[in-house]
C-alpha positions in Angstrom: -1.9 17.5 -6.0 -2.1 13.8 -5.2 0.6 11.3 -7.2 -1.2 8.0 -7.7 1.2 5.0 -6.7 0.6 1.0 -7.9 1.7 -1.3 -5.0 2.0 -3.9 -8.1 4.9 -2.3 -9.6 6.1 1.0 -7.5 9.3 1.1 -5.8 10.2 0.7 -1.8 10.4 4.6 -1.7 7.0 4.8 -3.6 5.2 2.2 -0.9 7.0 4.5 1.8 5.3 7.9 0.0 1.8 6.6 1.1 -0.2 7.8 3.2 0.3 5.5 6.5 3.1 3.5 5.4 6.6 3.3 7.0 9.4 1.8 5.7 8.5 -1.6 7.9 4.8 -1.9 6.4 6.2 -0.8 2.7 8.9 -4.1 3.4 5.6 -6.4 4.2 3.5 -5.3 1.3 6.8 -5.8 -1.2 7.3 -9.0 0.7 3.8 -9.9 -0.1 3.4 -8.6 -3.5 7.1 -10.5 -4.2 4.7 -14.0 -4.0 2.1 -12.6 -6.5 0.9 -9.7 -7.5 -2.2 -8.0 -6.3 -5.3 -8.7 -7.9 -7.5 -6.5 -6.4 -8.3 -5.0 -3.7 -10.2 -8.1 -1.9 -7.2 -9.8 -2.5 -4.8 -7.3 -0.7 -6.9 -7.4 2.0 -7.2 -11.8 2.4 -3.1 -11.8 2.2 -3.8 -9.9 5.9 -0.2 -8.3 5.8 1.0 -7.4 9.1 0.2 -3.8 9.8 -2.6 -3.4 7.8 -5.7 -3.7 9.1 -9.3 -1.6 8.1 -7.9 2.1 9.3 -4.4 1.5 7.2 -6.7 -0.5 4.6 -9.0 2.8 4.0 -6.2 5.5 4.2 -4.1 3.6 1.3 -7.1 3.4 -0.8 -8.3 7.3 -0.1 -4.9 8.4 0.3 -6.0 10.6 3.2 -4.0 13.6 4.4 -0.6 14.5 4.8 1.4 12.6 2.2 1.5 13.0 -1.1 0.4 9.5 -2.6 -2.4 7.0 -2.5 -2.3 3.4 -3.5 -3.5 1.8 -6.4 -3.6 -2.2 -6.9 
């Protein structure tokens, strides 16, 4: 069963559950969420966090395989 995680309001061990995230990546996107929250999506994407780019975008959306949490903004 897949958890759903928010990257608005989860913890640093939360980010780190997701599929494709390390702890480094999880440190950006609380970094970046730490300035605003997300709004969307569209707006994760246009803060172009280090790390992330259309391969890490898709697999925190879908959640892909292998961990046991996807990402919700």
């Amino acid at each position: 069963m897949t958890k759903e995680t928010s990257l608005n309001s989860c913890a640093l061990k939360e980010v780190e559950a997701v599929k494709g995230v390390g702890k480094v990546l999880a440190l950006r996107i609380l970094a970046a969420r730490g300035e605003k929250l997300f709004q969307s999506w569209e707006d994760f994407t246009d803060r172009h966090i280090d790390g992330v780019g259309p391969k890490r975008l898709q697999a925190l959306q879908s959640g892909g395989r292998g961990k046991k949490q996807t990402a919700l903004i």
